[in-house]
Backbone atoms as SQL, in Angstrom:
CREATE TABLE atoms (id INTEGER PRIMARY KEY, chain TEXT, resi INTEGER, resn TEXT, atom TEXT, x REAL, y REAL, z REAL);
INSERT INTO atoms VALUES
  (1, 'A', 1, 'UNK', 'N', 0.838, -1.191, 0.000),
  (2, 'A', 1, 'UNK', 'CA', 0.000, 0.000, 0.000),
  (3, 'A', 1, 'UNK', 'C', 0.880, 1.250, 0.000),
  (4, 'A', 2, 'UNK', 'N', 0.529, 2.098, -0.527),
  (5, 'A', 2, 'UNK', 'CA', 1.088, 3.678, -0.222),
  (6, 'A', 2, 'UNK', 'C', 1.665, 4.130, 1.088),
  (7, 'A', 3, 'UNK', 'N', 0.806, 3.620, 2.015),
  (8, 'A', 3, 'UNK', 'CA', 1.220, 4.303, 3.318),
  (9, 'A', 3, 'UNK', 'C', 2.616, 3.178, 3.628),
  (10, 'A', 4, 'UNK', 'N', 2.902, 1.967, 3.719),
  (11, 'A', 4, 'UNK', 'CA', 3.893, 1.321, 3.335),
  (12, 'A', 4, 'UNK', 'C', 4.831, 1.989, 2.943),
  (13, 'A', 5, 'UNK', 'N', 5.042, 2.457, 1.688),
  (14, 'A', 5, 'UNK', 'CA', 5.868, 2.961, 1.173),
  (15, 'A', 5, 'UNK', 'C', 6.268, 3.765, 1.596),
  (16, 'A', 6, 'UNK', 'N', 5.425, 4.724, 2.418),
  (17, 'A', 6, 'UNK', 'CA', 6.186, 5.907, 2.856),
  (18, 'A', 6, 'UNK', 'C', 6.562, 5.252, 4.278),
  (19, 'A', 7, 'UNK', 'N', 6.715, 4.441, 4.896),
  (20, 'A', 7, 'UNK', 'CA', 7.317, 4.103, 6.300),
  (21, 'A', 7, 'UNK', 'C', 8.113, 3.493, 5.902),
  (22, 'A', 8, 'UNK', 'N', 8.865, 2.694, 5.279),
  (23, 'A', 8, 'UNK', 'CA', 9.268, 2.191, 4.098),
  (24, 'A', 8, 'UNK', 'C', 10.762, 3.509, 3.999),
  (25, 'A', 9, 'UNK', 'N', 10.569, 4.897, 3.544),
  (26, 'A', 9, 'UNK', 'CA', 11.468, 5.625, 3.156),
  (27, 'A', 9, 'UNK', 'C', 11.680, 5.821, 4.599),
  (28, 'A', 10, 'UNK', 'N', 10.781, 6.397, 5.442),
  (29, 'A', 10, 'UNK', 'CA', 11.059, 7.039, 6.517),
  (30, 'A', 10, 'UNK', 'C', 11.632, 6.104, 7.573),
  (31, 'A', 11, 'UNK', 'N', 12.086, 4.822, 7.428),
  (32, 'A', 11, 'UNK', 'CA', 12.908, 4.337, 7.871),
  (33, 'A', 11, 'UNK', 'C', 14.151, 4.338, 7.380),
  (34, 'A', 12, 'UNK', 'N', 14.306, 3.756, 6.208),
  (35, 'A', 12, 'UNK', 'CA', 15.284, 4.135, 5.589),
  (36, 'A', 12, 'UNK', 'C', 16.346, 5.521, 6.404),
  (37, 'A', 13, 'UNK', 'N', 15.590, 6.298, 6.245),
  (38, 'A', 13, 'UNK', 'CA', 16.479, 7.923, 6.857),
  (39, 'A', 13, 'UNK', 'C', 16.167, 8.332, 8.122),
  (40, 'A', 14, 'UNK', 'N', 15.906, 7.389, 8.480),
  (41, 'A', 14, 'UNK', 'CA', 15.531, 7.968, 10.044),
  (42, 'A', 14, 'UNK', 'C', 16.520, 7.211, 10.840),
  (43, 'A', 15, 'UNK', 'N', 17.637, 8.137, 12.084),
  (44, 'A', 15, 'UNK', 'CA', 18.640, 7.861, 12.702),
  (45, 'A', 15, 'UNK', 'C', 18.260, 6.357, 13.898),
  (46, 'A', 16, 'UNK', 'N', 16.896, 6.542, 14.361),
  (47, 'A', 16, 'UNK', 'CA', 16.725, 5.937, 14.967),
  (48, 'A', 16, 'UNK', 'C', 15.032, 5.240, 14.813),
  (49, 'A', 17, 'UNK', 'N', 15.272, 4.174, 14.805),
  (50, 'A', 17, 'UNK', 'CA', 13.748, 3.432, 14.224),
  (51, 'A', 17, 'UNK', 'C', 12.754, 3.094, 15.578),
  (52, 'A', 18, 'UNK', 'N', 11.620, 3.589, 15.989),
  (53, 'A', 18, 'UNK', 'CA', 11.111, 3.384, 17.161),
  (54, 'A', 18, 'UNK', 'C', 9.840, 3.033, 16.834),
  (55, 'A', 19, 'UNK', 'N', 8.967, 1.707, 16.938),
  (56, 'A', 19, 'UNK', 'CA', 7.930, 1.258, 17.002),
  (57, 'A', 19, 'UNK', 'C', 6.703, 1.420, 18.001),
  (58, 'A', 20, 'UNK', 'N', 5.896, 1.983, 17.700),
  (59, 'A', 20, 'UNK', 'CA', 4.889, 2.165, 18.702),
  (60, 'A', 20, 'UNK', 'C', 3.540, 1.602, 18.584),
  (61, 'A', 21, 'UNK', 'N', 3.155, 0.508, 19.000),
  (62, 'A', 21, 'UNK', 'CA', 2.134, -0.482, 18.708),
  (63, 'A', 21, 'UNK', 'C', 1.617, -1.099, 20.224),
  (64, 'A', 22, 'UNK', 'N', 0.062, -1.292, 20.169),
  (65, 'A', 22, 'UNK', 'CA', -0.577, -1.924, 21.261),
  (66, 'A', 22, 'UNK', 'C', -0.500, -3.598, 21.193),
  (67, 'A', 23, 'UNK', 'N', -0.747, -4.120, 21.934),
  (68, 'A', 23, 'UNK', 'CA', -1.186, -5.505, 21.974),
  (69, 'A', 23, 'UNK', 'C', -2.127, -5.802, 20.870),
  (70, 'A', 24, 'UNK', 'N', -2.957, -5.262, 20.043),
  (71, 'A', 24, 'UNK', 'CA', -3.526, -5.821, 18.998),
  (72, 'A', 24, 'UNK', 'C', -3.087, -5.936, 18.167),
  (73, 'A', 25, 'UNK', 'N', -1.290, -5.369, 17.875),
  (74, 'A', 25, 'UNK', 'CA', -0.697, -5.430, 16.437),
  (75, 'A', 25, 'UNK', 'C', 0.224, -6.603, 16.196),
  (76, 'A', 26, 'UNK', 'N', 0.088, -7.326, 17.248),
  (77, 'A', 26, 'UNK', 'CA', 1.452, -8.394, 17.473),
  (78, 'A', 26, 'UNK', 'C', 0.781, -9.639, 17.628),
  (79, 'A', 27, 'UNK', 'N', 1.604, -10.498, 16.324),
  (80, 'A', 27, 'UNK', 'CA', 0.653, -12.309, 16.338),
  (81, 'A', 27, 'UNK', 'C', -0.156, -11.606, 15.033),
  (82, 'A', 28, 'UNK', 'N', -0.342, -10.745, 14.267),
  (83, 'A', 28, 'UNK', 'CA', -1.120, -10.950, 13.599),
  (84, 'A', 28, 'UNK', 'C', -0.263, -10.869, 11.788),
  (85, 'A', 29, 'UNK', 'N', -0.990, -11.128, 10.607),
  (86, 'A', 29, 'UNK', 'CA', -0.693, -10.777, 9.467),
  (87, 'A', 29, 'UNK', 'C', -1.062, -9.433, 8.739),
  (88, 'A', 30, 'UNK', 'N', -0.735, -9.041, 8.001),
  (89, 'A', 30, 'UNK', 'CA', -0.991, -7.962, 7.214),
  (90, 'A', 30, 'UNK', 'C', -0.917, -7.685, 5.900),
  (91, 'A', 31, 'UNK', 'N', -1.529, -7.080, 5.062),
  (92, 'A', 31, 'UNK', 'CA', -1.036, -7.346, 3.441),
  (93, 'A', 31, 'UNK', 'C', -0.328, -6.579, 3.260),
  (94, 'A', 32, 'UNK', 'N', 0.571, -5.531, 4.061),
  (95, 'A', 32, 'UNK', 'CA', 1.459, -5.225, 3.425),
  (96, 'A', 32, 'UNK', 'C', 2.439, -4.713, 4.741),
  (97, 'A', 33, 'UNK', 'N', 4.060, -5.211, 4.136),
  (98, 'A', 33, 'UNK', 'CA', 4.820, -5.092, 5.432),
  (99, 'A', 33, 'UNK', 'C', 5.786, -3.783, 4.926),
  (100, 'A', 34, 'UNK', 'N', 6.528, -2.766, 5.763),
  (101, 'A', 34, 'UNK', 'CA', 7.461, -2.123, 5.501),
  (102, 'A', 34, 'UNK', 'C', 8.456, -2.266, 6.727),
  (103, 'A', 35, 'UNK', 'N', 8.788, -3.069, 7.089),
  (104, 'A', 35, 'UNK', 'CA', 10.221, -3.431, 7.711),
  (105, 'A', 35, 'UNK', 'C', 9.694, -4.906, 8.146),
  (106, 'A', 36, 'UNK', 'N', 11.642, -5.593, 8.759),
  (107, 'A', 36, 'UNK', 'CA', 11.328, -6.299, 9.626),
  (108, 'A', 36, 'UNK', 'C', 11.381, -5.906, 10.833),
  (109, 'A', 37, 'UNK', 'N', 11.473, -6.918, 12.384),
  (110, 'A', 37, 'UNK', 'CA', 11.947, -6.416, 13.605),
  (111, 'A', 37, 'UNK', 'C', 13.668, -6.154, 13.818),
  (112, 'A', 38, 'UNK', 'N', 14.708, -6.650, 12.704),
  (113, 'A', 38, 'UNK', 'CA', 16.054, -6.153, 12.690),
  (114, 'A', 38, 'UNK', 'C', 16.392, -5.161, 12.290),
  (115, 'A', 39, 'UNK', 'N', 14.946, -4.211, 11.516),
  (116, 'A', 39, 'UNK', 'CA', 15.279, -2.899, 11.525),
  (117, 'A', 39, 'UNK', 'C', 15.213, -1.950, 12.803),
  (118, 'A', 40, 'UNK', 'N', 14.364, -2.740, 13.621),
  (119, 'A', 40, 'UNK', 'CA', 14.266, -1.470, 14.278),
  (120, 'A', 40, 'UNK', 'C', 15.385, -1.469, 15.482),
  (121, 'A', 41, 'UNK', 'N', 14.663, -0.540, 16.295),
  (122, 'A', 41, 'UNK', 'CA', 16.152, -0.130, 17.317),
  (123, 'A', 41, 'UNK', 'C', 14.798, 0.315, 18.561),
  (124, 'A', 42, 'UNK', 'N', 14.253, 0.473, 19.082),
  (125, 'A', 42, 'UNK', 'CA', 13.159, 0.025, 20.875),
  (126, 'A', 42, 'UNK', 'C', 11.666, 0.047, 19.484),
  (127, 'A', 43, 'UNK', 'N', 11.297, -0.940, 20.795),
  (128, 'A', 43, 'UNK', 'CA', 9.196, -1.010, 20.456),
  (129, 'A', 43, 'UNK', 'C', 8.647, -0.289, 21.624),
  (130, 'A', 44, 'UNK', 'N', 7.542, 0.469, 21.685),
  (131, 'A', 44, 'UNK', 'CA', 6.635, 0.934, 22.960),
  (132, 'A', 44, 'UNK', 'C', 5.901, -0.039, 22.354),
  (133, 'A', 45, 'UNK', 'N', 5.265, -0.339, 23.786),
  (134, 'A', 45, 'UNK', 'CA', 3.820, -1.052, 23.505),
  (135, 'A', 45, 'UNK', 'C', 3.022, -0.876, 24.952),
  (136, 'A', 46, 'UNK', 'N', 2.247, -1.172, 25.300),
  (137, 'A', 46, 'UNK', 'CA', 0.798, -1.368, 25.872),
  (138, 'A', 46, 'UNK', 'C', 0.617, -2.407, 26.712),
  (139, 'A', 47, 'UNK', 'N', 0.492, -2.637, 28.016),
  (140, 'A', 47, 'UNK', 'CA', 0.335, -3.296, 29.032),
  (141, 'A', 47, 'UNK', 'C', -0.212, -4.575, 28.788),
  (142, 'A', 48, 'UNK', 'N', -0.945, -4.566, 27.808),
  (143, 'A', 48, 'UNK', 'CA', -1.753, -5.848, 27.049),
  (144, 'A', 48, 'UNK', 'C', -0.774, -7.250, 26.674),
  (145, 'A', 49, 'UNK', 'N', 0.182, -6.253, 26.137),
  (146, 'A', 49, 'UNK', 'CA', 1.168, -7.211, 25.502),
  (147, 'A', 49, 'UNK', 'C', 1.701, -8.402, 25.994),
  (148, 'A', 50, 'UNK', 'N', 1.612, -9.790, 25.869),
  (149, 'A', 50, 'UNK', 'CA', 2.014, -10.781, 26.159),
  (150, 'A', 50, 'UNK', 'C', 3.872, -10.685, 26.273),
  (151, 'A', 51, 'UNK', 'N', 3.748, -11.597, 27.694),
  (152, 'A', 51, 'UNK', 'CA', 5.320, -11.616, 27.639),
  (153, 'A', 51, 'UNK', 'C', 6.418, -12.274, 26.777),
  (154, 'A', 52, 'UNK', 'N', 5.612, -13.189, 26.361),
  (155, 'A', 52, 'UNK', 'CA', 6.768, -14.004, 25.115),
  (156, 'A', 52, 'UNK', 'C', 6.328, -13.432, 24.344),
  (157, 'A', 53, 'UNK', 'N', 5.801, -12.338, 23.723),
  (158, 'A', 53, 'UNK', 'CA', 6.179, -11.291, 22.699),
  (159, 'A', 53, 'UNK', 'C', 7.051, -10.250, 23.412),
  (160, 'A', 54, 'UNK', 'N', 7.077, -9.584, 24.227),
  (161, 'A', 54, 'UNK', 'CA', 8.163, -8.810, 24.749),
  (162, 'A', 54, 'UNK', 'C', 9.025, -9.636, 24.986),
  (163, 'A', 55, 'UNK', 'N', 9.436, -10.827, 25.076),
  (164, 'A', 55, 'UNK', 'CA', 10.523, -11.582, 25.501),
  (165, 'A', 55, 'UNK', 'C', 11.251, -12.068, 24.353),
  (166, 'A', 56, 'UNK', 'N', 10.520, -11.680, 22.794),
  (167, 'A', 56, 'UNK', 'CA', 10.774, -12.261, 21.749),
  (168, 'A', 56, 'UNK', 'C', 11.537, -11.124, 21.286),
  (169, 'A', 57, 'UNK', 'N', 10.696, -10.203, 21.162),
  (170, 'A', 57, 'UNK', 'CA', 11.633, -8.559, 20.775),
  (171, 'A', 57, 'UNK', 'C', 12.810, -8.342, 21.542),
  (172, 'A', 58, 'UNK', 'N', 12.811, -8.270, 23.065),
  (173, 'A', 58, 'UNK', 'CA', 14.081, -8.273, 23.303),
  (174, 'A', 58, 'UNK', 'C', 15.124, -9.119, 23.102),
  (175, 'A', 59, 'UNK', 'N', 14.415, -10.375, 23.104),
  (176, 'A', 59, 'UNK', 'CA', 15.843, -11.719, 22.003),
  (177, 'A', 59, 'UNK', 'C', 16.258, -10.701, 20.881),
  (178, 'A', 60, 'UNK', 'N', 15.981, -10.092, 20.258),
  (179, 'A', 60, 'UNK', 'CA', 16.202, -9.915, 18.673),
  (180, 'A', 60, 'UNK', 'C', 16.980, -8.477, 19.405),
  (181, 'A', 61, 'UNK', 'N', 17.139, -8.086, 20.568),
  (182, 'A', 61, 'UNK', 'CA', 18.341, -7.206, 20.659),
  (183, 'A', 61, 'UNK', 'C', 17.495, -5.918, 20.906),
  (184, 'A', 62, 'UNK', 'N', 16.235, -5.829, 20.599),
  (185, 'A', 62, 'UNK', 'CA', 15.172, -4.649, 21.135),
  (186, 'A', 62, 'UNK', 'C', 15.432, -3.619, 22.709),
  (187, 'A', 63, 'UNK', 'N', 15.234, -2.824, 22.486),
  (188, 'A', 63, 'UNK', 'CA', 15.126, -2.231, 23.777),
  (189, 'A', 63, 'UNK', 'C', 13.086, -2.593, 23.691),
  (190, 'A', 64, 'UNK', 'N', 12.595, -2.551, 24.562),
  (191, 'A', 64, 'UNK', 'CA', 10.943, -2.633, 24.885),
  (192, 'A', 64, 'UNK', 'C', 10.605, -1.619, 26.146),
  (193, 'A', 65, 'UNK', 'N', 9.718, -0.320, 26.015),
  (194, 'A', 65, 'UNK', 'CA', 9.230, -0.151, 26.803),
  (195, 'A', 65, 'UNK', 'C', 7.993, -0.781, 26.415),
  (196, 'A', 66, 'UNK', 'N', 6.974, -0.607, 28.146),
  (197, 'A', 66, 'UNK', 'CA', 5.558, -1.195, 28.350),
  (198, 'A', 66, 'UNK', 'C', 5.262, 0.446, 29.032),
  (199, 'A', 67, 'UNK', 'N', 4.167, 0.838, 28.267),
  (200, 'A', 67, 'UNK', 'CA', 3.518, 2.352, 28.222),
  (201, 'A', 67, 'UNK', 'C', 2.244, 1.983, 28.531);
């Protein structure tokens, strides 16, 4: 999709990549992806969030806050 694309560039040039997503965005599919999780560099997320998903992001070297 379009909006893809532009997160997509704006990673690309952006010094530092920071994810900000609730517990409903994680475990699921999507039709269209613009990164993986080795792009980024911390996730915020939402109290919701299961711990072996925060336990999975920080394997992969994540910083994680819970907001």
């Amino acid at each position: 999709t379009d909006e893809a694309s532009v997160k997509k560039v704006m990673m690309r040039n952006s010094e530092e990549r920071i994810l900000l997503a609730d517990h409903s965005k994680f475990g699921r599919t999507y039709p269209a992806n613009f990164g993986h999780v080795s792009e980024l560099d911390r996730v915020v997320c939402d109290s919701g969030t299961e711990g072996r998903t925060i336990d999975s992001l920080k394997a992969h070297g994540l910083e994680v806050s819970v907001a």
